[in-house]
OpenMM code with the backbone's topology and positions (N, CA, C; nanometers):
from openmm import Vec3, app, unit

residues = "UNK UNK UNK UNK UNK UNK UNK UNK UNK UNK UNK UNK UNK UNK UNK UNK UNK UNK UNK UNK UNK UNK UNK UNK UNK UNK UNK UNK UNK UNK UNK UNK UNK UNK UNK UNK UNK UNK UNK UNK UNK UNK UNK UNK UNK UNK UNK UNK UNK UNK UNK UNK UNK UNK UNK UNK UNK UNK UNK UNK UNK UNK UNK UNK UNK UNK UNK UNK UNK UNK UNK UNK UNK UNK UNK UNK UNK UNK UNK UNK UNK UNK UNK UNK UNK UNK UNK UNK UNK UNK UNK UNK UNK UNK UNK UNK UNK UNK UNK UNK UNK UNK UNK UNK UNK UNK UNK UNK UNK UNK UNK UNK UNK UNK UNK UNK UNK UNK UNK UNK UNK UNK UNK UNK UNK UNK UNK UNK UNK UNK UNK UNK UNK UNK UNK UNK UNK".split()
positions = [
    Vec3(-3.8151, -0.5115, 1.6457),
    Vec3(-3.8704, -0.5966, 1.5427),
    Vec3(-4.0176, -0.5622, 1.5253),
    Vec3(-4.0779, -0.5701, 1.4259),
    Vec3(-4.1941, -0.5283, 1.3480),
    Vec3(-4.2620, -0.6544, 1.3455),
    Vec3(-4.4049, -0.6360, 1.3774),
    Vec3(-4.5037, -0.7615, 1.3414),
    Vec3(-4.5395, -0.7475, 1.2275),
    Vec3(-4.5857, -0.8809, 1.2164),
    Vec3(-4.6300, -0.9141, 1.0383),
    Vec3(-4.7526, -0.7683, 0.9979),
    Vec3(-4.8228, -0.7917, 1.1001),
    Vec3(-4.9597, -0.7164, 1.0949),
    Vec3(-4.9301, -0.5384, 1.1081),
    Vec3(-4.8154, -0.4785, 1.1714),
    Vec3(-4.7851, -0.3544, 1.1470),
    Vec3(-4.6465, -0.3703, 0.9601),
    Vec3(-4.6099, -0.4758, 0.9265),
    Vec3(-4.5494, -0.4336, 0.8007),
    Vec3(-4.7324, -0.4236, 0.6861),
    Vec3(-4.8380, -0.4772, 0.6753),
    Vec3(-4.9362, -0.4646, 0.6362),
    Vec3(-4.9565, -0.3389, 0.5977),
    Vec3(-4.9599, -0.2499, 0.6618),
    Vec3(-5.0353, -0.1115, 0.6928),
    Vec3(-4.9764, 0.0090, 0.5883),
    Vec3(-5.0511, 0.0894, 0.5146),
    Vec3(-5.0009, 0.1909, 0.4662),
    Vec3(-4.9037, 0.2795, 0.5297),
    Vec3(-4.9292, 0.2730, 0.6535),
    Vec3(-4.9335, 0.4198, 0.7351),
    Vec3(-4.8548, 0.3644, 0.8676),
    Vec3(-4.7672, 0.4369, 0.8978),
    Vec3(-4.7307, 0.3672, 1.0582),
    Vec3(-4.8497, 0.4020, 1.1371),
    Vec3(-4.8707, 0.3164, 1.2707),
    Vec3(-4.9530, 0.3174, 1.3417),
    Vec3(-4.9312, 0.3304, 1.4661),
    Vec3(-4.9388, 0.4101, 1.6214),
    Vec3(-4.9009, 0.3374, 1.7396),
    Vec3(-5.0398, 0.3436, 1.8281),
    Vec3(-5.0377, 0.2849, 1.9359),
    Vec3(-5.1175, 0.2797, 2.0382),
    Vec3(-5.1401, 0.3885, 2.1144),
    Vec3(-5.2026, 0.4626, 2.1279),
    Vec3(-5.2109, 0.5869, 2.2519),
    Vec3(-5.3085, 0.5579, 2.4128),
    Vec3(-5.2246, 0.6021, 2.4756),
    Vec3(-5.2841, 0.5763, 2.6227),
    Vec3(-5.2591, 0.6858, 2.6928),
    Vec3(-5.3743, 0.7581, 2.6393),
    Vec3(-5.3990, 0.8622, 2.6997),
    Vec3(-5.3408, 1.0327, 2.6132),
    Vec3(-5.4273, 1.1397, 2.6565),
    Vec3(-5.3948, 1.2759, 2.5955),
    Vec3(-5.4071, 1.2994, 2.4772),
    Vec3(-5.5148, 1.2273, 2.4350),
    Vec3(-5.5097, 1.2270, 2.2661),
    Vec3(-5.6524, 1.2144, 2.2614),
    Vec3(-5.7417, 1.3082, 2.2019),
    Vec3(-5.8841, 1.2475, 2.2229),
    Vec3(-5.9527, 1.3324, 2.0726),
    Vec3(-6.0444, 1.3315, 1.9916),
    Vec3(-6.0994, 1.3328, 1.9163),
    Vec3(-6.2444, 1.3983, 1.9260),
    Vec3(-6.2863, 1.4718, 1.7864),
    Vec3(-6.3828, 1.5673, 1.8368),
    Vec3(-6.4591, 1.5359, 1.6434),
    Vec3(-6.6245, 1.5262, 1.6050),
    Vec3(-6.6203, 1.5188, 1.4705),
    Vec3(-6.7756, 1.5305, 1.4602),
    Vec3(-6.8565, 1.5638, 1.3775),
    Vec3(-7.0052, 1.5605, 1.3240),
    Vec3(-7.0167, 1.4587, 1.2671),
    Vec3(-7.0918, 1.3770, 1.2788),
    Vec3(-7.1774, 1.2852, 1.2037),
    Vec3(-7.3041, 1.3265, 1.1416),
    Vec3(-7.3674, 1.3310, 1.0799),
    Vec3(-7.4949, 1.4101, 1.0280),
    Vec3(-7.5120, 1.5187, 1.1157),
    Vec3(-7.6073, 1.5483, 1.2034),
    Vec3(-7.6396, 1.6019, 1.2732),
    Vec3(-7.5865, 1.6405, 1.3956),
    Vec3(-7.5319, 1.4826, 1.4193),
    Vec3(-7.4596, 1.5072, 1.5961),
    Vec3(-7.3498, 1.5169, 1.5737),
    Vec3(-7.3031, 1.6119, 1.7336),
    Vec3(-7.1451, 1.6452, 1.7176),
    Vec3(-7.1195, 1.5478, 1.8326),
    Vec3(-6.9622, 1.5393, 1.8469),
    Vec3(-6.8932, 1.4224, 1.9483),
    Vec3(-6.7940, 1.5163, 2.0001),
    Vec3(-6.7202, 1.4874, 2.1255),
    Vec3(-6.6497, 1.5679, 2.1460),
    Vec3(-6.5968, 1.4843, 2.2444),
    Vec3(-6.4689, 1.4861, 2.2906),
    Vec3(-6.3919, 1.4507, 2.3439),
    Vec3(-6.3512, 1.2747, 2.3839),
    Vec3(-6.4292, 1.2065, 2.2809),
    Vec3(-6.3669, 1.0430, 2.2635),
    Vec3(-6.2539, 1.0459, 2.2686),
    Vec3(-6.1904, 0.9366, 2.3225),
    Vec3(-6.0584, 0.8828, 2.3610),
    Vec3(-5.9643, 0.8076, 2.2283),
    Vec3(-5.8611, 0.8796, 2.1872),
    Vec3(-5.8109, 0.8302, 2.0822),
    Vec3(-5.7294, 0.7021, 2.1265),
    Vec3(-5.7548, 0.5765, 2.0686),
    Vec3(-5.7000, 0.4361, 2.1194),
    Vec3(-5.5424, 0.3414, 2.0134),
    Vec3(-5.5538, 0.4347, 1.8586),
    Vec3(-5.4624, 0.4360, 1.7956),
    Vec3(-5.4776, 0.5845, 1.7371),
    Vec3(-5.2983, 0.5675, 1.6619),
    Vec3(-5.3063, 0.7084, 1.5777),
    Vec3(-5.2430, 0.6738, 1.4788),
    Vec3(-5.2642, 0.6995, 1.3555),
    Vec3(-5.1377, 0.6715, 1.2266),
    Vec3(-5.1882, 0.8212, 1.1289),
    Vec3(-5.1183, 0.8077, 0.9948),
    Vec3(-5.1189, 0.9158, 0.9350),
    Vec3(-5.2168, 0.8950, 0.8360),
    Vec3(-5.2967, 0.7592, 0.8245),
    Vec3(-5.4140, 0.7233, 0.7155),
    Vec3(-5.5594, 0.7547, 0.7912),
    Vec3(-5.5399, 0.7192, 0.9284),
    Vec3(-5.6577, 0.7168, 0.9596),
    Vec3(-5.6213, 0.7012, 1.1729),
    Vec3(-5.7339, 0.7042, 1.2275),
    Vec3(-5.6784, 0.6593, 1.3703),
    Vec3(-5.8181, 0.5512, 1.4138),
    Vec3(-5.8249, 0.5328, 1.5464),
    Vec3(-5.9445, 0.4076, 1.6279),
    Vec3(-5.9856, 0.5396, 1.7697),
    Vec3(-6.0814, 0.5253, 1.8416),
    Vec3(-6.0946, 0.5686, 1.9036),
    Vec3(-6.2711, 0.4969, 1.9863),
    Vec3(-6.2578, 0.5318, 2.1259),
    Vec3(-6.3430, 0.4388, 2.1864),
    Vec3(-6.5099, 0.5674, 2.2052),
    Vec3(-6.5749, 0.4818, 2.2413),
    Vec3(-6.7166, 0.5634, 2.2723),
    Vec3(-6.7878, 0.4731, 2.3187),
    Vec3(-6.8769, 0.4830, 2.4110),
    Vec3(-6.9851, 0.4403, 2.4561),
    Vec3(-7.0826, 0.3695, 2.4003),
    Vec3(-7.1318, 0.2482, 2.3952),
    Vec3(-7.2510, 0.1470, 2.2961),
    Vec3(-7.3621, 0.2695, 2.3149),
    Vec3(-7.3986, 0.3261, 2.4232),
    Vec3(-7.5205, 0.3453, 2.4156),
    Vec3(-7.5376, 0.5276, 2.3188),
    Vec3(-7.4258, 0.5932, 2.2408),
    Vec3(-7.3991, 0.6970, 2.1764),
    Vec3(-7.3541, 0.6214, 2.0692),
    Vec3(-7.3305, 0.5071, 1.9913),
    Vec3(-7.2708, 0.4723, 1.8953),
    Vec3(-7.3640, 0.4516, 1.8286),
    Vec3(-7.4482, 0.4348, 1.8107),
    Vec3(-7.6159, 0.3960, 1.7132),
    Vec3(-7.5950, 0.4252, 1.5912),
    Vec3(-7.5656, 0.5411, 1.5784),
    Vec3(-7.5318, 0.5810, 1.4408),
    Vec3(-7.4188, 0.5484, 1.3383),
    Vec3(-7.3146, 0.4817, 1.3836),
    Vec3(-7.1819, 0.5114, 1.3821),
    Vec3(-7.1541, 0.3980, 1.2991),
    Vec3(-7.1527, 0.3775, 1.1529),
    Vec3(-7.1578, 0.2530, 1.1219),
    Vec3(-7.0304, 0.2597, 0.9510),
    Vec3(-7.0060, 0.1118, 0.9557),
    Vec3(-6.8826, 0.1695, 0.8428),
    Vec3(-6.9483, 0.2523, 0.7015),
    Vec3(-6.8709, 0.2981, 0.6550),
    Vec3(-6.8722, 0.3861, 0.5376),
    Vec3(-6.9871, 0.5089, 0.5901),
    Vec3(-7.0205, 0.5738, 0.6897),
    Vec3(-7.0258, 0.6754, 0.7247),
    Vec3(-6.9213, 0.7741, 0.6895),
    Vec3(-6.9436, 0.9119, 0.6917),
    Vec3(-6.8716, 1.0107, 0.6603),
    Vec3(-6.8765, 1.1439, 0.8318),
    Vec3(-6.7617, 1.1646, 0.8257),
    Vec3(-6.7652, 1.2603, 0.9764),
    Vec3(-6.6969, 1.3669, 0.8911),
    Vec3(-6.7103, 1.4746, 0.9651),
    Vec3(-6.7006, 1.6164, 0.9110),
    Vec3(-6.6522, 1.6592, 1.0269),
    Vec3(-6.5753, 1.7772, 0.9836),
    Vec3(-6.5265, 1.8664, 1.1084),
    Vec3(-6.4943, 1.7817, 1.1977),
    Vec3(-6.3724, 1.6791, 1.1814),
    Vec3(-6.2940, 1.6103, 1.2851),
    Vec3(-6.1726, 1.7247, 1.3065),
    Vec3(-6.1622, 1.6473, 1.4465),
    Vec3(-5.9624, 1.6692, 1.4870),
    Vec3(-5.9774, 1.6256, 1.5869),
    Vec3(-5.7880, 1.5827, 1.5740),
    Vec3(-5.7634, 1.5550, 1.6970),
    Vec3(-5.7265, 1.6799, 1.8127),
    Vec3(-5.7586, 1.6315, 1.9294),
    Vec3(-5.7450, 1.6950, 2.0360),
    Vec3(-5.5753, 1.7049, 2.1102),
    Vec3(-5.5278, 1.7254, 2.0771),
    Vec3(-5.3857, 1.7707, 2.1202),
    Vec3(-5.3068, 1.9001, 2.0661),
    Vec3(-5.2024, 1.8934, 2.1494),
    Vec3(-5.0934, 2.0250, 2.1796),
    Vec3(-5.0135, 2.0021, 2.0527),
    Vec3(-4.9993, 1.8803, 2.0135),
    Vec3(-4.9063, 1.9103, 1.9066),
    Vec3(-5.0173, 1.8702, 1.7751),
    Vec3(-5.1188, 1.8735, 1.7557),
    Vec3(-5.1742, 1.8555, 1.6247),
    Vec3(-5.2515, 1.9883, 1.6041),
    Vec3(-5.2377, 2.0694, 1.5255),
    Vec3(-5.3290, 2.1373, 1.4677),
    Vec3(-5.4737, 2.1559, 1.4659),
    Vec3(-5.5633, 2.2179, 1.4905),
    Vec3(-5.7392, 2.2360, 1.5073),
    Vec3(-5.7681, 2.2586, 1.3404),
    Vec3(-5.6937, 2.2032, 1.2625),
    Vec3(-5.7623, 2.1933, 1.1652),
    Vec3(-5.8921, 2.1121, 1.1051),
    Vec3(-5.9656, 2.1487, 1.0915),
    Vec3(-6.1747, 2.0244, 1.0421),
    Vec3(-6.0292, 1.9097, 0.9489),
    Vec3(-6.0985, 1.8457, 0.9525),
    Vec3(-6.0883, 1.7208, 0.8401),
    Vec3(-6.1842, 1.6339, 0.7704),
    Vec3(-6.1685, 1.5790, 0.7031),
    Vec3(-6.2966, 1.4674, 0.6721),
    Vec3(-6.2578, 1.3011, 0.6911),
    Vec3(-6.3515, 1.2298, 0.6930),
    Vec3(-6.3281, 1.0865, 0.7616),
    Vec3(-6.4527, 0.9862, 0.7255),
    Vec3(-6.3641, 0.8605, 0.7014),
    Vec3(-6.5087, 0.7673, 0.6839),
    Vec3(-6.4517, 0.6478, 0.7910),
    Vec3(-6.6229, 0.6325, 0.8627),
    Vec3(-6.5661, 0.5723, 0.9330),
    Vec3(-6.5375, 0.3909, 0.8447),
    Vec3(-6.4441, 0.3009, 0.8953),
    Vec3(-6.3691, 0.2216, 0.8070),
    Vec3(-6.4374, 0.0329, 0.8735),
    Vec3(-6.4446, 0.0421, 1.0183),
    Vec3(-6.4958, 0.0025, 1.1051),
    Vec3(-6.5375, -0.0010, 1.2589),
    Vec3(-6.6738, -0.1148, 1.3136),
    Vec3(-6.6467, -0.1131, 1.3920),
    Vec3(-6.6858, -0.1932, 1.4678),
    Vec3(-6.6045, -0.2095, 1.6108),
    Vec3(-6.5964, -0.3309, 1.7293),
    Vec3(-6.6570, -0.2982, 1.7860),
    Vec3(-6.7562, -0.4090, 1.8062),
    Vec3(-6.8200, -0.4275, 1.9824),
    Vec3(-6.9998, -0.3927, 1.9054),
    Vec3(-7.0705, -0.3973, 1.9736),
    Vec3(-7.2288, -0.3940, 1.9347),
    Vec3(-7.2801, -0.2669, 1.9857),
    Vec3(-7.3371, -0.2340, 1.9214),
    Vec3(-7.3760, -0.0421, 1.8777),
    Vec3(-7.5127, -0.0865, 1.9303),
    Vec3(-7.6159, -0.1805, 1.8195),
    Vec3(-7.7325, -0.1934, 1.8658),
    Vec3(-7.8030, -0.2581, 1.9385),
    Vec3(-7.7415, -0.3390, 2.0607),
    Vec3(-7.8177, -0.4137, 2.1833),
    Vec3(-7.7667, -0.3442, 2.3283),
    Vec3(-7.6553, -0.2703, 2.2720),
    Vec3(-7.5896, -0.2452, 2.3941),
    Vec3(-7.5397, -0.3135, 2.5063),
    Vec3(-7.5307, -0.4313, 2.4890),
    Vec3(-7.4359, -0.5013, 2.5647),
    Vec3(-7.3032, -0.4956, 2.5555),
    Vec3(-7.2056, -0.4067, 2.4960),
    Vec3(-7.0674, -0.3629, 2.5583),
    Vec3(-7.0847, -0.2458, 2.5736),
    Vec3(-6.9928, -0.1973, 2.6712),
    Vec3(-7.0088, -0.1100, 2.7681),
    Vec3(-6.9699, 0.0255, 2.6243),
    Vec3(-6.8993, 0.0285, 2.5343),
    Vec3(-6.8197, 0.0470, 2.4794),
    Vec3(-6.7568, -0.0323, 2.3218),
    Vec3(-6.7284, 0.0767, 2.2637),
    Vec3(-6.6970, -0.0004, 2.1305),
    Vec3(-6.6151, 0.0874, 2.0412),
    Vec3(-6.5258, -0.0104, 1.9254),
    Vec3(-6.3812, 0.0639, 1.8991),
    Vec3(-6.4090, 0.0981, 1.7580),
    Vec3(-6.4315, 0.2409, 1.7077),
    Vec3(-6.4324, 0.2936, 1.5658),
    Vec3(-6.3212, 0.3460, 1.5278),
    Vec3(-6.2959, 0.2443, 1.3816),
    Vec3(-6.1709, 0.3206, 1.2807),
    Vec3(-6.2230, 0.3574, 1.2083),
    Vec3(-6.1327, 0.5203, 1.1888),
    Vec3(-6.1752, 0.5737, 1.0789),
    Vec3(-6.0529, 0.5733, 0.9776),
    Vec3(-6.0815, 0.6436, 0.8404),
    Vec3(-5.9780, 0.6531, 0.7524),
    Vec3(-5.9704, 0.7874, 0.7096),
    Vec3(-5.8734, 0.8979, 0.7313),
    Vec3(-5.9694, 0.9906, 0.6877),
    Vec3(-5.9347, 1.0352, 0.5002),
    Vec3(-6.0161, 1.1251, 0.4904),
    Vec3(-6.0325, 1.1698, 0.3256),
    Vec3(-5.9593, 1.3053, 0.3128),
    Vec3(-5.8753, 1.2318, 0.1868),
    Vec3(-5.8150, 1.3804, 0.1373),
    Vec3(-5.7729, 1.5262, 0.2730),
    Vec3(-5.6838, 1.4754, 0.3777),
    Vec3(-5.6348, 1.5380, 0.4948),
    Vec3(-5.5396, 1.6302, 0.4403),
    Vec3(-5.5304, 1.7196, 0.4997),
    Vec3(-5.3872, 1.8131, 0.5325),
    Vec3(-5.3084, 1.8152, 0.5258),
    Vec3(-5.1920, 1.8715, 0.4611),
    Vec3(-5.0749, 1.7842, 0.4731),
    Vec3(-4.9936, 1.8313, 0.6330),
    Vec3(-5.0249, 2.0233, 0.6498),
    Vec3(-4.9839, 2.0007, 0.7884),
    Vec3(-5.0616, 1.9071, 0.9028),
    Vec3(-5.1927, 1.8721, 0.8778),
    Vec3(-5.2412, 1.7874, 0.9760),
    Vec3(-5.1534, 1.6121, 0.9633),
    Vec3(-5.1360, 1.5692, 0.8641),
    Vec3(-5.0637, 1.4878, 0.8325),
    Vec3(-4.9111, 1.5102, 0.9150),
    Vec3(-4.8837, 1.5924, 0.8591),
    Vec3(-4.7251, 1.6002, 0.8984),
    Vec3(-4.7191, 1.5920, 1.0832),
    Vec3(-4.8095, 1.6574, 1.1254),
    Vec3(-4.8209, 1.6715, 1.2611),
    Vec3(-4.8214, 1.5408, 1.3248),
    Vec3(-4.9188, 1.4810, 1.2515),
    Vec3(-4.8917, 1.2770, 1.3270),
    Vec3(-4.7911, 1.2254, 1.3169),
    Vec3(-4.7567, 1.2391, 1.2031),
    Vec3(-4.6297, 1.1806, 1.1444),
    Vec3(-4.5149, 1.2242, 1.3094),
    Vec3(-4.5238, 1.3694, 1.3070),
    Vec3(-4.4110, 1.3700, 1.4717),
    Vec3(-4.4531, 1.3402, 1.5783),
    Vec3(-4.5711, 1.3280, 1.5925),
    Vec3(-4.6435, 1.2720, 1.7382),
    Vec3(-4.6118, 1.0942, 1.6855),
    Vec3(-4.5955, 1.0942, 1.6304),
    Vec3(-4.5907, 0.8898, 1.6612),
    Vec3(-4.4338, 0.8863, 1.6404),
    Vec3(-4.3370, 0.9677, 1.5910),
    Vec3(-4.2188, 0.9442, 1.5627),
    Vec3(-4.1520, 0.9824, 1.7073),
    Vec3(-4.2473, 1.0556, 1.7573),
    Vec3(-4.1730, 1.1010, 1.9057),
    Vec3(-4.2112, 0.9600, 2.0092),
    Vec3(-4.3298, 0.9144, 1.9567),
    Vec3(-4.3913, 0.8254, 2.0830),
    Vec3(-4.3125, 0.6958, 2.0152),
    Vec3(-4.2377, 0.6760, 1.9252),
    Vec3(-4.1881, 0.5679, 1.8236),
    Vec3(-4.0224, 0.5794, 1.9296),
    Vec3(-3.9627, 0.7076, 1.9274),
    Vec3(-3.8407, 0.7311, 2.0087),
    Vec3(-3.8822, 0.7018, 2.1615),
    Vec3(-3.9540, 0.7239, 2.2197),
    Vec3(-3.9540, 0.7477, 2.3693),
    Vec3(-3.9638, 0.5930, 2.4123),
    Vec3(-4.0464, 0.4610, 2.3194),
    Vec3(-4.0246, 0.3778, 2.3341),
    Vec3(-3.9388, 0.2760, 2.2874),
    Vec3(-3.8594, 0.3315, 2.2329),
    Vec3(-3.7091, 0.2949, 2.2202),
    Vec3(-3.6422, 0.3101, 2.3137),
    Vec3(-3.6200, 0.3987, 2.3589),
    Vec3(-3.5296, 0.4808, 2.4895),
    Vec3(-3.5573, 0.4418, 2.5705),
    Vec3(-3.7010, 0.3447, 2.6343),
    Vec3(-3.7624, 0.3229, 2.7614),
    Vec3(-3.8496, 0.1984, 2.7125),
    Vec3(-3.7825, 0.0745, 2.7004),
    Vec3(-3.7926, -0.0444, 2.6751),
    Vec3(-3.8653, -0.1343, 2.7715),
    Vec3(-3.9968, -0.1927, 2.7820),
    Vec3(-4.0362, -0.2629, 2.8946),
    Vec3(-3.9094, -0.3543, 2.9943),
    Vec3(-3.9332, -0.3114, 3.1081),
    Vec3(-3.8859, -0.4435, 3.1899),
    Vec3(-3.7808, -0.5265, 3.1163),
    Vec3(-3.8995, -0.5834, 3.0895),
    Vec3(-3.8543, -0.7567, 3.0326),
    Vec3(-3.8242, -0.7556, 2.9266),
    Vec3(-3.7709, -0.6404, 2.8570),
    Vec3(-3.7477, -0.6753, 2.7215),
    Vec3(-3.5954, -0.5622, 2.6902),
    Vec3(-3.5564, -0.5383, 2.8107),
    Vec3(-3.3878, -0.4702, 2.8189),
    Vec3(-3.3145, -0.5705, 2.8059),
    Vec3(-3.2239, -0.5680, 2.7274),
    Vec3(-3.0607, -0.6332, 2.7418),
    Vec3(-2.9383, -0.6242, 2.8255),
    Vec3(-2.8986, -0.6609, 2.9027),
    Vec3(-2.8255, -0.6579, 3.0547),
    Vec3(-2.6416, -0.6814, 2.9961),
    Vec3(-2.6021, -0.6143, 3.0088),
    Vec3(-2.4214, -0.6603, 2.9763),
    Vec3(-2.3966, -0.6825, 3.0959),
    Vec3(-2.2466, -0.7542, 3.0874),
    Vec3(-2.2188, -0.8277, 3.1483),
    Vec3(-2.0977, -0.8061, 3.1819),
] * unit.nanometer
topology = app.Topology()
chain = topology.addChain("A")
for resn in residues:
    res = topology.addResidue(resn, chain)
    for name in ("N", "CA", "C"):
        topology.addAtom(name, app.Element.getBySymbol(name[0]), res)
């Protein structure tokens, strides 16, 4: 069953934990290896440090993104960032969560998410928490 808040969404979306990390220019500075925290085919979230986020603010534009994985392509992309969580300028979280959306993408970079979440969409089908298997009888 589907939450209200994933039928919303253009784009399917899933959670990643772990092996998925993100690389992109912002004006001047480059980023490299942030932790990708969602992935969908419109856009993804990914975490960074308060005290490197200063810059990082919505409707920014990143250049020369990608994601960092085996099954996505090293193709540049473009991206705005869309929002973001947690406080950039006092630095009191340790950490803070930027979505981006990206612009006019790839279609093989596209297509490539599209099977990385359809695979991670199957594997948690197949391997159902605990508490949420059905037991016959």
């Amino acid at each position: 069953m589907t939450s209200d808040f994933m039928d919303l969404r253009r784009f399917p979306r899933v959670n990643v934990e772990g092996g998925y990390s993100i690389q992109f220019q912002a004006g001047s500075r480059r980023f490299f290896g942030l932790p990708v925290t969602t992935l969908g085919g419109g856009g993804c979230s990914f975490r960074i440090s308060s005290l490197l986020a200063g810059e990082l603010r919505p409707e920014v534009i990143l250049a020369r993104l990608c994601i960092d994985h085996p099954g996505i392509p090293p193709i540049h992309q473009k991206a705005r960032i869309s929002w973001v969580l947690g406080d950039t300028h006092h630095n009191e979280d340790p950490s803070v969560l930027v979505g981006i959306e990206y612009l006019d993408p790839d279609l093989e970079f596209i297509q490539a998410i599209d099977r990385c979440i359809s695979e991670m969409q199957q594997t948690a089908n197949a391997n159902p928490p605990a508490g949420n298997r059905r037991y016959r009888e």
